[in-house]
N, C-alpha and C positions, 0 to 999 in steps of 0.2 A: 212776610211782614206787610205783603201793599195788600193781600188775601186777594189778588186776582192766580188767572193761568197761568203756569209756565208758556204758553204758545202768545198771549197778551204782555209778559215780559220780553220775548223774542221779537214781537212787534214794534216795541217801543223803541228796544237798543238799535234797532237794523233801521228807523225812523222808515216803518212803514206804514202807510195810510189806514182810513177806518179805526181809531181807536180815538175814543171818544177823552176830551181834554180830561176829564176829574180823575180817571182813569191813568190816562198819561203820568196826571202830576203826581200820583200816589205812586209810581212806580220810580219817577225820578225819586221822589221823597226818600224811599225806600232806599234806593242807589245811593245816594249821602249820606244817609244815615250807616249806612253798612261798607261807605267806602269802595263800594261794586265797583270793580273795572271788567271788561270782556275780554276773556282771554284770547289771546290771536292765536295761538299754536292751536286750541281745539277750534277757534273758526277758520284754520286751515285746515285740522283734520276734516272739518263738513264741507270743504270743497270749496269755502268764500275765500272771499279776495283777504292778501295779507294787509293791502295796502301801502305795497313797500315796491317802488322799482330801483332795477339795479342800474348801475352805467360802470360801463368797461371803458379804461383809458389807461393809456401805455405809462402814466405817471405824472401823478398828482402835486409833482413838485416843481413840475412845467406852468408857469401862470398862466399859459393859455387855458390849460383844461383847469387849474384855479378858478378862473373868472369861470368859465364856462358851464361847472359842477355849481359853482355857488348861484348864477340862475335859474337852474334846473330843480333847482332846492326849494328855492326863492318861490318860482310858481308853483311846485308838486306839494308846497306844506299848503299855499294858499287854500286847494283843493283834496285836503285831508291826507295826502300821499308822504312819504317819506320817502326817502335814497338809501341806498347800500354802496358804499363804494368800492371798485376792484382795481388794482392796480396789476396788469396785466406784466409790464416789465417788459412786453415785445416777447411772452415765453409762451406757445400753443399750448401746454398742457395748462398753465395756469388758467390761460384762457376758456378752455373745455371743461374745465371743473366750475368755473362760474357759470358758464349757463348747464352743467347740472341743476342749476338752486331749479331752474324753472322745473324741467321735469320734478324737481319733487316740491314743487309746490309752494317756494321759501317764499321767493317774488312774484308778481303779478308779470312783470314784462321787463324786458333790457334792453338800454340805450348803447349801444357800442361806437365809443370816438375809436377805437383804433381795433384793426382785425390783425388777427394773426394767423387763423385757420382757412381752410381754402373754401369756396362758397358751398358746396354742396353740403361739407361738414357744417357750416354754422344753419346754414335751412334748411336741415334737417330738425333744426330747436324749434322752430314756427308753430309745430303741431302742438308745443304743449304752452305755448303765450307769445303776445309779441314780440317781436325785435325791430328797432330802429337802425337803420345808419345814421350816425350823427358825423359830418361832413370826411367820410367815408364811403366807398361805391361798390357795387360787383357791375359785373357784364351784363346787363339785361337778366337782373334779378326781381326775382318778385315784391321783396324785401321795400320796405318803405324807408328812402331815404331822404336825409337833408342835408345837401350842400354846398359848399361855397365855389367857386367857380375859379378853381385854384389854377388853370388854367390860363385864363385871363389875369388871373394877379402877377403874377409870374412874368408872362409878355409886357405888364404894365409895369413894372418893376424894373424891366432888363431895358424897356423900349427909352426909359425914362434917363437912365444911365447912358444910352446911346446917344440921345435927341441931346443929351449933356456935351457931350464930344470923345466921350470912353468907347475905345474900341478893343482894347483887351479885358475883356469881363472874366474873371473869374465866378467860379459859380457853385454854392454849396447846399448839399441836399441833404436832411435827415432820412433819408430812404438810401436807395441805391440809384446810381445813373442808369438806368435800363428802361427799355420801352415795358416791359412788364410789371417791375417793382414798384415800390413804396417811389409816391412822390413823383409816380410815372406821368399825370397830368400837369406837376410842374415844370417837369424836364422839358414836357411838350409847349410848354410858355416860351421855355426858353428858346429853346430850337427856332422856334416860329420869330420870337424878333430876332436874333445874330444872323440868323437866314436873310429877311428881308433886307439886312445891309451887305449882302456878301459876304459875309464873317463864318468861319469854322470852329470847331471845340476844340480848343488847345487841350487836350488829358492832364496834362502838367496842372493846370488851372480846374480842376475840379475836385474837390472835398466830397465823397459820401459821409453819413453815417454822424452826421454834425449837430448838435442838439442843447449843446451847455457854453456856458461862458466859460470854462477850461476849453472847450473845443476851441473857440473862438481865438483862445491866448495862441493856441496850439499853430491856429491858421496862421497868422500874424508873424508868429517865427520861419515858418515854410516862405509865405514870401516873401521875409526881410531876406534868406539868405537864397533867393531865385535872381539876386543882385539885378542887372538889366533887364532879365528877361521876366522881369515881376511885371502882375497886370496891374493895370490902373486903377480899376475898380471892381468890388467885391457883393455878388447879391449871396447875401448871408443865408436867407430865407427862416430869418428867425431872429428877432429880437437881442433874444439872450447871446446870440452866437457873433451878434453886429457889437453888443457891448463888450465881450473879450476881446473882439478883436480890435476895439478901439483903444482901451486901454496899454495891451499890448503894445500893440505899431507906434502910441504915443513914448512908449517905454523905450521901443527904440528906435526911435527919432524919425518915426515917417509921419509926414504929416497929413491930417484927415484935413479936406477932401483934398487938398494941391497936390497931394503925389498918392494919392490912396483913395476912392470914395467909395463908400459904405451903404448899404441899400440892406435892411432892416427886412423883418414881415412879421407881421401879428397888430404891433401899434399898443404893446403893452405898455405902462406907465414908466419903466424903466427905459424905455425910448427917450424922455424928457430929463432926466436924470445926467444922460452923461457928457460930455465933455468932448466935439461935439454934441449937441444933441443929435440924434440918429431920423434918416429920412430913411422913412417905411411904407408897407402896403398895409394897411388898414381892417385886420375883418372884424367884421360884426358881431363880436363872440356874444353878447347880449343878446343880440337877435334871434343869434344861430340859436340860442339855448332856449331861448323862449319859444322858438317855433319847434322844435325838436319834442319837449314834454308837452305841449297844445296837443300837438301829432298822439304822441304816447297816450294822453288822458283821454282822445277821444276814443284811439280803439278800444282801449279798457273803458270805457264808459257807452261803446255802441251808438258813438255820435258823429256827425260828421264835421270836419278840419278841414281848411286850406290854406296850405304856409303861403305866409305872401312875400314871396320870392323876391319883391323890390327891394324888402329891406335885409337882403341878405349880398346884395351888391358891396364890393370891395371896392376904394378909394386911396388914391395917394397921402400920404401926408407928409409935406417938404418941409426938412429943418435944415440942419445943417453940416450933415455927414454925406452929401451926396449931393 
């Protein structure tokens, strides 16, 4: 219709230089008039970009990775990109099948909030696109990551409930208490401040595996019924897990913070919500996700990035649970 080349149509779609404006506009022309879109699946069979990155997160019904996928959205359409989202479930095989897509070509690169397979298995995906860690780690991996310094939030968290006058902290991890597992740089927060006051890990006082406002209810009955030997105060290490537990203890009749104080993490909106409101550690999920897909578009775009790591600092935020 526009009676030029097919290789001077290819020009045009893919907006590449040297083709002369009258030229151009008769091939948009032509494109509206016939309703032309480019199909993705044959410009993935030719090897080009889909335009689509993926992100792995253990569940999207977590607000953290909420806020966190809807920035990542937010700048990757700005830049012509799209998202796939995987909800991993914390299940290795699920997780293995998503970065399949790379090897065959589905998506351009994946961002992974949460891992489940062990480092040599996920980079070994490297060779066929990128992979991000988004505030996830390995050991002295090659892998490009971004994250928060959950270590410090952690000590800042527990130091904060200390410097309060609480000396029986309880203390709950969606990972496992172990020096090697999930949450193992929080654990290391903690350790580091109960240490500097002479204090030990009561085992009684620790919750693994804690992640929903049911857990939360859950916690709340364990120490109503630890009768005297219940701790003072409780680092949730999670928003969601600080609000059942406040509800709860209110239900049966402990009071937030005079015999129970509450110490929050994330600084999700449901922090302001409840009854206390919940004092928490603060991260930057905004930030973290903006610098995460900057990272992402530059390698798929062969440009250079640098996160600026200032604004990925975490901070207190004191209400009234703590």
């Amino acid at each position: 219709m526009a009676g030029l080349s097919v290789s001077t149509v290819s020009r045009v779609i893919n907006n590449h230089k040297y083709v002369s404006e009258d030229k151009r506009e008769a091939i948009l022309k032509a494109m509206k008039e016939l309703n032309y879109q480019p199909s993705t699946a044959a410009r993935q069979l030719r090897g080009q970009s889909s335009q689509i990155i993926g992100i792995i997160v253990p569940r999207i019904t977590n607000p953290f990775f909420s806020y966190l996928v809807d920035e990542i959205q937010r700048i990757a359409y700005q830049n012509d990109f799209q998202i796939m989202i995987f909800q991993s479930n914390e299940d290795k095989a699920k997780e293995a099948s998503f970065l399949e897509l790379l090897v065959k070509k589905q998506i351009d690169g994946i961002i992974m909030c949460a891992i489940e397979n062990d480092q040599d298995f996920v980079e070994s995906f490297t060779r066929y696109g990128p992979i991000i860690l988004c505030n996830e780690s390995f050991e002295s991996s090659s892998i490009p990551t971004i994250i928060l310094d959950q270590m410090n939030g952690a000590y800042m968290g527990i130091k904060y409930l200390l410097d309060k006058g609480c000396r029986k902290i309880a203390y709950c991890t969606g990972g496992l208490f172990d020096e090697n597992g999930k949450d193992k740089s929080r654990n290391s927060g903690f350790h580091k401040a109960i240490t500097e006051y002479g204090l030990k890990v009561n085992p009684e006082w620790i919750f693994v595996d804690q992640h929903t406002i049911d857990d939360g209810k859950q916690i709340a009955r364990k120490i109503s019924e630890m009768g005297e030997h219940r701790p003072d105060a409780v680092f949730t290490g999670s928003d969601e897990v600080a609000a059942g537990l406040i509800v709860e203890a209110k239900r049966l009749g402990i009071a937030i913070p005079e015999e129970l104080s509450v110490m929050g993490f994330d600084d999700q909106p449901l922090a302001e919500l409840t009854t206390p409101a919940i004092t928490t550690v603060k991260q930057p999920i905004q930030e973290l996700g903006r610098e995460t897909v900057n990272l992402m578009l530059s390698i798929l775009q062969s440009s250079r990035y640098e996160p600026d790591r200032e604004k990925l600092k975490m901070t207190l935020v004191i209400r009234e649970s703590a």
